[in-house]
C-alpha positions as CSV (number, residue, x, y, z in Angstrom):
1,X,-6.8,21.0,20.9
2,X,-4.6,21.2,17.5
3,X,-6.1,21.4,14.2
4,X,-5.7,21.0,10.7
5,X,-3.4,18.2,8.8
6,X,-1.2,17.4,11.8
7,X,-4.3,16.4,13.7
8,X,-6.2,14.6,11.2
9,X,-3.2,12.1,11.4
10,X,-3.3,12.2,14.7
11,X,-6.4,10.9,14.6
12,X,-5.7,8.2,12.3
13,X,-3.3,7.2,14.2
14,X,-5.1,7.2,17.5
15,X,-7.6,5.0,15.6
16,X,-5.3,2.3,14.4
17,X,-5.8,-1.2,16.6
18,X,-2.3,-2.2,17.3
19,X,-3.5,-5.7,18.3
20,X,-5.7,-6.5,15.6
21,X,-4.1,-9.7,14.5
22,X,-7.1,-10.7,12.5
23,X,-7.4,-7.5,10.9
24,X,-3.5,-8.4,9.6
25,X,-4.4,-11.5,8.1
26,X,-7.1,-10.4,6.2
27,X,-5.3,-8.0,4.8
28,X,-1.8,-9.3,4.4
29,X,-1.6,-9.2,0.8
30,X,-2.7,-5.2,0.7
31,X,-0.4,-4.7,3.8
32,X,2.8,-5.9,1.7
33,X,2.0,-3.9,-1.5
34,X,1.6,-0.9,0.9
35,X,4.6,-1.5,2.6
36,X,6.3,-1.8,-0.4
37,X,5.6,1.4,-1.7
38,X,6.4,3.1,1.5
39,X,10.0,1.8,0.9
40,X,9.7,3.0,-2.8
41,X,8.7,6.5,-1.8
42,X,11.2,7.0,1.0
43,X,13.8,5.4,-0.6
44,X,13.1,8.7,-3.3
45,X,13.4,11.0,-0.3
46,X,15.9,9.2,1.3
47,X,18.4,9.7,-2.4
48,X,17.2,13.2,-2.8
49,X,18.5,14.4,0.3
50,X,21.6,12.4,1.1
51,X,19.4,10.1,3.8
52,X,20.2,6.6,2.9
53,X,22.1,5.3,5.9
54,X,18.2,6.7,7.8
55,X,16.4,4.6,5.5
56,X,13.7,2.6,5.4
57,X,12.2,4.2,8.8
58,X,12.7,8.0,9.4
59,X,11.6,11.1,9.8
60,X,11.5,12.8,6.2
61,X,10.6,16.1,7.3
62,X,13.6,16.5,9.4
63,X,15.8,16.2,6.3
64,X,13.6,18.4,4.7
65,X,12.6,21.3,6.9
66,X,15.0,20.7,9.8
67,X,14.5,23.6,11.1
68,X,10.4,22.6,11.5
69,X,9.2,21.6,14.5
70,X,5.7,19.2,15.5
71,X,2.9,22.1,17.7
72,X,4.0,20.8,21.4
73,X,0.1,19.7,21.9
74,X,0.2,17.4,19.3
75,X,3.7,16.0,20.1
76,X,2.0,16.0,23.8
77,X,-0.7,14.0,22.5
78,X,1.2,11.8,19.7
79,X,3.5,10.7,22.8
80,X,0.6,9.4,24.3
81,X,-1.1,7.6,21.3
82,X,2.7,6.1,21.0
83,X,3.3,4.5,24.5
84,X,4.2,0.8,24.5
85,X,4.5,0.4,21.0
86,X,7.2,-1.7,19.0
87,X,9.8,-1.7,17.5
88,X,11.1,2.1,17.8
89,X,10.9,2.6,13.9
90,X,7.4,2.8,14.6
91,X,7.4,5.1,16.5
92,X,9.3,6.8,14.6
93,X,7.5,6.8,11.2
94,X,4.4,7.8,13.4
95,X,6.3,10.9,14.8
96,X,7.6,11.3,10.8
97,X,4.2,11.1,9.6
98,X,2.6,13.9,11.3
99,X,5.6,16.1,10.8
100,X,5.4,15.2,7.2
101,X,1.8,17.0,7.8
102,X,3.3,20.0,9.9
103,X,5.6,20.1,6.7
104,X,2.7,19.6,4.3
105,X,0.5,23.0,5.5
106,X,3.6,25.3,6.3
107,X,5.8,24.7,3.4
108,X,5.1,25.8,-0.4
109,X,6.0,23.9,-3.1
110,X,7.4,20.6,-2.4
111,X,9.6,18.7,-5.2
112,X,7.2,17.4,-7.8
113,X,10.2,15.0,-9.0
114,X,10.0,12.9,-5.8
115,X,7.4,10.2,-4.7
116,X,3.8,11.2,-3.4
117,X,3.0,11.7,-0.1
118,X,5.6,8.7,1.4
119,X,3.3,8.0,4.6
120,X,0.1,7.6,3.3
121,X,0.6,4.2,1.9
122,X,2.3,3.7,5.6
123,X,-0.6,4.9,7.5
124,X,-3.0,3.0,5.4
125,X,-1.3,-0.2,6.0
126,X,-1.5,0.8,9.8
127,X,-5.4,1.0,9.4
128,X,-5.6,-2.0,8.2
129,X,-4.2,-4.4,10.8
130,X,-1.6,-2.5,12.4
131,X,2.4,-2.4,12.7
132,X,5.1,-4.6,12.1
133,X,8.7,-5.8,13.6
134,X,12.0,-6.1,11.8
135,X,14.2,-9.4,12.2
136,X,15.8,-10.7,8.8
137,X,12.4,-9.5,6.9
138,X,9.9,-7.2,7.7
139,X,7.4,-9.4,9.4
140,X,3.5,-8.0,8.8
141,X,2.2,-10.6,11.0
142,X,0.4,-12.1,7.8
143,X,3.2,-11.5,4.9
144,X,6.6,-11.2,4.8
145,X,8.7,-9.2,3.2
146,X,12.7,-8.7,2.1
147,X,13.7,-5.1,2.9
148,X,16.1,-4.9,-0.4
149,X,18.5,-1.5,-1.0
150,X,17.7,2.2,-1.6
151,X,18.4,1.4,-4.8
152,X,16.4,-1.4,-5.6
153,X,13.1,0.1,-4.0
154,X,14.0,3.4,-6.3
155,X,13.9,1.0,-9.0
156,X,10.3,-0.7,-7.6
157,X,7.1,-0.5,-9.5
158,X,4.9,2.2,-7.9
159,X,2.1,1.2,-6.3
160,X,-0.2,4.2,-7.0
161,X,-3.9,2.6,-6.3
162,X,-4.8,3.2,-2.5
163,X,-8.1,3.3,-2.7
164,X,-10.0,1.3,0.2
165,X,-12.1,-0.7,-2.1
166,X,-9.2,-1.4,-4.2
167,X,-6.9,-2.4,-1.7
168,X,-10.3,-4.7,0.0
169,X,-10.4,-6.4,-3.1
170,X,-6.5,-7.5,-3.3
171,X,-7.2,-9.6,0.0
172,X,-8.3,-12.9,-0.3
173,X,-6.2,-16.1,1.2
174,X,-4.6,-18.2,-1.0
175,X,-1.9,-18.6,-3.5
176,X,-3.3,-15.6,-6.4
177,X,-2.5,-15.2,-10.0
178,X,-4.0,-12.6,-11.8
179,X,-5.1,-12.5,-16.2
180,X,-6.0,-10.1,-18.0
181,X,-8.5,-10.2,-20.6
182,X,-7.2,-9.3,-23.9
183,X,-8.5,-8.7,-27.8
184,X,-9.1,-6.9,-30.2
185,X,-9.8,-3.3,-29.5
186,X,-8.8,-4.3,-25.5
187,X,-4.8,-4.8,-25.3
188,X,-3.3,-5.4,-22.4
189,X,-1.3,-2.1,-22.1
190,X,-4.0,0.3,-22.5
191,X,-6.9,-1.8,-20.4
192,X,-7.8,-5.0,-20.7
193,X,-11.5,-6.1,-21.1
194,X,-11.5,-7.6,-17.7
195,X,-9.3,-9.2,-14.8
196,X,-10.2,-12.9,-13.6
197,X,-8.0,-14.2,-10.9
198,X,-7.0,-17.8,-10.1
199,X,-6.9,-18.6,-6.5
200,X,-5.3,-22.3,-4.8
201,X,-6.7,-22.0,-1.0
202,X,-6.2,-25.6,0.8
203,X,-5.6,-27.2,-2.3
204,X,-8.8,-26.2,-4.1
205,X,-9.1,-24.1,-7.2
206,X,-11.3,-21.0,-7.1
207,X,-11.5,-19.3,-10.4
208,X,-13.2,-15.7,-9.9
209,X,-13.9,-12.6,-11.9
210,X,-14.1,-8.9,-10.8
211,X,-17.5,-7.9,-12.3
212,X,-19.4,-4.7,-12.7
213,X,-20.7,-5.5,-9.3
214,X,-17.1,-4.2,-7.8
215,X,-16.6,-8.2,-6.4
216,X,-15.1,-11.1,-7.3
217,X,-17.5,-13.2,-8.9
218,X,-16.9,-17.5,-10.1
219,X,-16.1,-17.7,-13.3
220,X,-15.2,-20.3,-16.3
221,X,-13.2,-18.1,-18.4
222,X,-9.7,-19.4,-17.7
223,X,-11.2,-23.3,-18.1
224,X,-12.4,-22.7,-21.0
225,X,-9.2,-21.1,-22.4
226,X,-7.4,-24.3,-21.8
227,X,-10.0,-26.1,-23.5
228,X,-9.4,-23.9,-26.2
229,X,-13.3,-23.0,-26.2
230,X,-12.4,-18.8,-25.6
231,X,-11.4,-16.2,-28.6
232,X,-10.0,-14.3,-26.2
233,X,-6.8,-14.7,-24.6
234,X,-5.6,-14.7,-21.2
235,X,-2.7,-12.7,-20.0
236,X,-0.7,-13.3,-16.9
237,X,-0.3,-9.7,-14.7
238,X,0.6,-8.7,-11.7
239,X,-0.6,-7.3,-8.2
240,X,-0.2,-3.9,-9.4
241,X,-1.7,-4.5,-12.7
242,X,-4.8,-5.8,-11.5
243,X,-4.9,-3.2,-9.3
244,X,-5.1,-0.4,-11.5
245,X,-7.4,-2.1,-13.2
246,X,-9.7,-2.5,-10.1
247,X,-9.5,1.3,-9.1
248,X,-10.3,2.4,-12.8
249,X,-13.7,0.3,-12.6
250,X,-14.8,1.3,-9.2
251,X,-14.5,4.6,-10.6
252,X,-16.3,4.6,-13.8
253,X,-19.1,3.0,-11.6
254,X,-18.8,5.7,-9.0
């Protein structure tokens, strides 16, 4: 039986429920900001070493460390885990992702100029409602997204907060604007004082808070900014915004 890195992604991938179109839909709005930042990070990998016309769905390692090659009992066993599934640029990320972790425990130093690890984010959208198919968009079965250029995924905002309880509390159904909560002594740039999001599900208006309690909690605050009855101001942010802000408080409460 194989050990070490490779394996543990093995593992993870062995895990992953294919089928689980419920899973998908709870998590669709996680699922795109992963997926996104797997096409940020590989498009990095893809530039650095002359790979664009491979991108958005290869194998990294083998324009890397061609000459590396995946133990032949955990290709044996990967094969297996793989049977059936679709499209082929599954398959292949999956094969791509545990030679990333061959590459990982026999190589030194990788670049520290390109992305982070560029199948984690991949492999955590796998865990969390399984795999995708290209047609005109990349269709999560939940979310859809436009695939875009090399460049303009270079370009993207990284995604950096991949934390499980981060990326739980991104889901919710629902049309989602996030605020931030800003003042004196809590600007916007260098943390807010709080985020509040406002969520239109069915055509009702759900206006909630992420409290110390690590969950989205009802709140007033952004009602009572239009009425002009709140000192402090609300900010409009985004996805990834709020998201760093999420991580950072699960943290400090840790």
């Amino acid at each position: 039986m194989a050990g070490g890195i490779p394996f543990s992604v093995l593992e993870r991938l062995r895990a992953v429920d294919w089928s689980d179109d419920r899973a998908a839909y709870e998590h669709a709005n996680s699922r795109a900001l992963l997926m996104r930042e797997h096409l940020r990070r590989a498009a990095g990998w893809a530039r650095a070493y002359r790979a664009e016309g491979s991108w958005p769905f290869f194998d990294i390692a083998e324009h890397v460390a061609p000459e590396l090659r995946t133990p032949s009992d955990v290709a044996a066993e990967l094969e297996a885990v793989l049977t059936g599934l679709a499209p082929s640029s599954l398959r292949k990320t999956c094969r791509g992702a545990v030679r990333w972790a061959v590459l990982r425990g026999a190589a030194g130093e990788l670049p520290r100029d390109l992305p982070d690890d560029p199948y984690e984010p991949l492999l955590l959208m796998y865990e969390r409602g399984g795999g995708y198919f290209v047609e005109e968009f990349i269709d999560l079965n939940g979310a859809m997204l436009r695939l875009g250029t090399v460049e303009s995924n270079i370009s993207a905002r990284p995604f950096r907060s991949l934390a499980r309880a981060t990326l739980d509390a991104l889901d919710a159904e629902g049309e989602i604007t996030y605020f931030a909560k800003t003042g004196e002594g809590h600007p916007q740039a260098s943390g807010p004082r709080g985020i509040v999001r406002r969520r239109v599900d069915d055509g009702r208006t759900y206006d909630e808070a992420f409290t110390h309690n690590l969950r989205w909690e009802p709140t007033d605050y952004l009602r009572l900014c239009e009425l002009g009855r709140s000192e402090i101001a609300p900010a409009g942010v985004t996805e990834i915004e709020a998201a760093a802000f999420i991580e950072l408080a699960v943290v400090r409460t840790a």
